[in-house]
C-alpha positions in Angstrom: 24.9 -145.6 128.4 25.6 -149.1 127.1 26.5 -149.7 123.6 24.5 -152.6 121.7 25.9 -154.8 120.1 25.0 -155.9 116.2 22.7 -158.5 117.3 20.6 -156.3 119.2 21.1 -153.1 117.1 19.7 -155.4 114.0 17.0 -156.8 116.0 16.0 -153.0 117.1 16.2 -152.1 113.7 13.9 -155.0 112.1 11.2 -154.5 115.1 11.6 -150.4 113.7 10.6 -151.1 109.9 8.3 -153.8 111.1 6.1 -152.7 114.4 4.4 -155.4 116.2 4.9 -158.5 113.8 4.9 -161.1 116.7 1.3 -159.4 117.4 0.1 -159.7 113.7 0.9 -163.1 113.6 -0.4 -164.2 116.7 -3.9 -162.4 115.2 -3.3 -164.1 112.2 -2.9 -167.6 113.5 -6.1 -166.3 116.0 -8.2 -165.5 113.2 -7.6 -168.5 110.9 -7.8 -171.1 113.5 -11.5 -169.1 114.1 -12.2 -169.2 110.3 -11.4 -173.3 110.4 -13.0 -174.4 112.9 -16.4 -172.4 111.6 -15.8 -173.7 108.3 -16.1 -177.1 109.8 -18.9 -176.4 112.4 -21.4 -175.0 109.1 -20.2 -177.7 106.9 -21.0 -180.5 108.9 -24.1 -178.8 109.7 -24.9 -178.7 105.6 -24.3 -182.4 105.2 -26.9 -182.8 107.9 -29.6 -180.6 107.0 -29.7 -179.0 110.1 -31.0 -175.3 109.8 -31.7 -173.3 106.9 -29.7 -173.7 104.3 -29.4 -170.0 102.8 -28.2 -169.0 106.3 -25.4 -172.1 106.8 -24.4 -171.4 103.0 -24.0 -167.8 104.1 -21.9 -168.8 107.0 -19.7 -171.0 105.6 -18.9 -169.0 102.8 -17.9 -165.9 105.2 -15.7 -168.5 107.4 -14.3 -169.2 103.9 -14.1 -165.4 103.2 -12.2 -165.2 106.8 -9.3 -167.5 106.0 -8.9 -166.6 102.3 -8.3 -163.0 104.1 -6.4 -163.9 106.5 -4.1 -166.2 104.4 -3.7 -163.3 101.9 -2.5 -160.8 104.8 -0.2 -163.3 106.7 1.3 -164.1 102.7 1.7 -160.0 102.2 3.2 -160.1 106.0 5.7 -162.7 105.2 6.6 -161.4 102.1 7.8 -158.0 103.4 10.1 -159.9 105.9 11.5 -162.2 102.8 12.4 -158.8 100.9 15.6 -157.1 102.5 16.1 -153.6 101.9 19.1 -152.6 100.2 21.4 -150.4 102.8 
């Protein structure tokens, strides 16, 4: 069995404490690039009146509620990774 060296044994133990990060940030980035581009499609379609407005009001405010959500998880995400446990 091959011994690892610190680079790899610190990168093992960062992907331990923290499972799957590159995934939650590629979900992240997924998600809010989803959220904008909605946002945009239900504004523009406020400004011209087309549709009802109770339903594109509704629907912009939950693409709104979509990157405020993910913005808040990718903040706690990236928080955790700026706080280094004491060994």
């Amino acid at each position: 069995m091959s011994k690892l060296n610190s680079e790899q044994y610190e990168r093992l133990r960062n992907e331990a404490k923290s499972p799957y990060r590159g995934l939650r940030i590629f979900i992240y980035i997924a998600f809010a690039g989803s959220g904008f581009i909605g946002a945009v499609v239900f504004f523009t379609r406020l400004i011209a009146g087309k549709g009802e407005l109770e339903s594109n009001l509704g629907n912009l405010a939950l693409q709104i509620g979509v990157l405020a959500l993910v913005t808040w998880l990718y903040r706690i995400d990236r928080s955790k990774k700026a706080v280094k446990p004491k060994n």
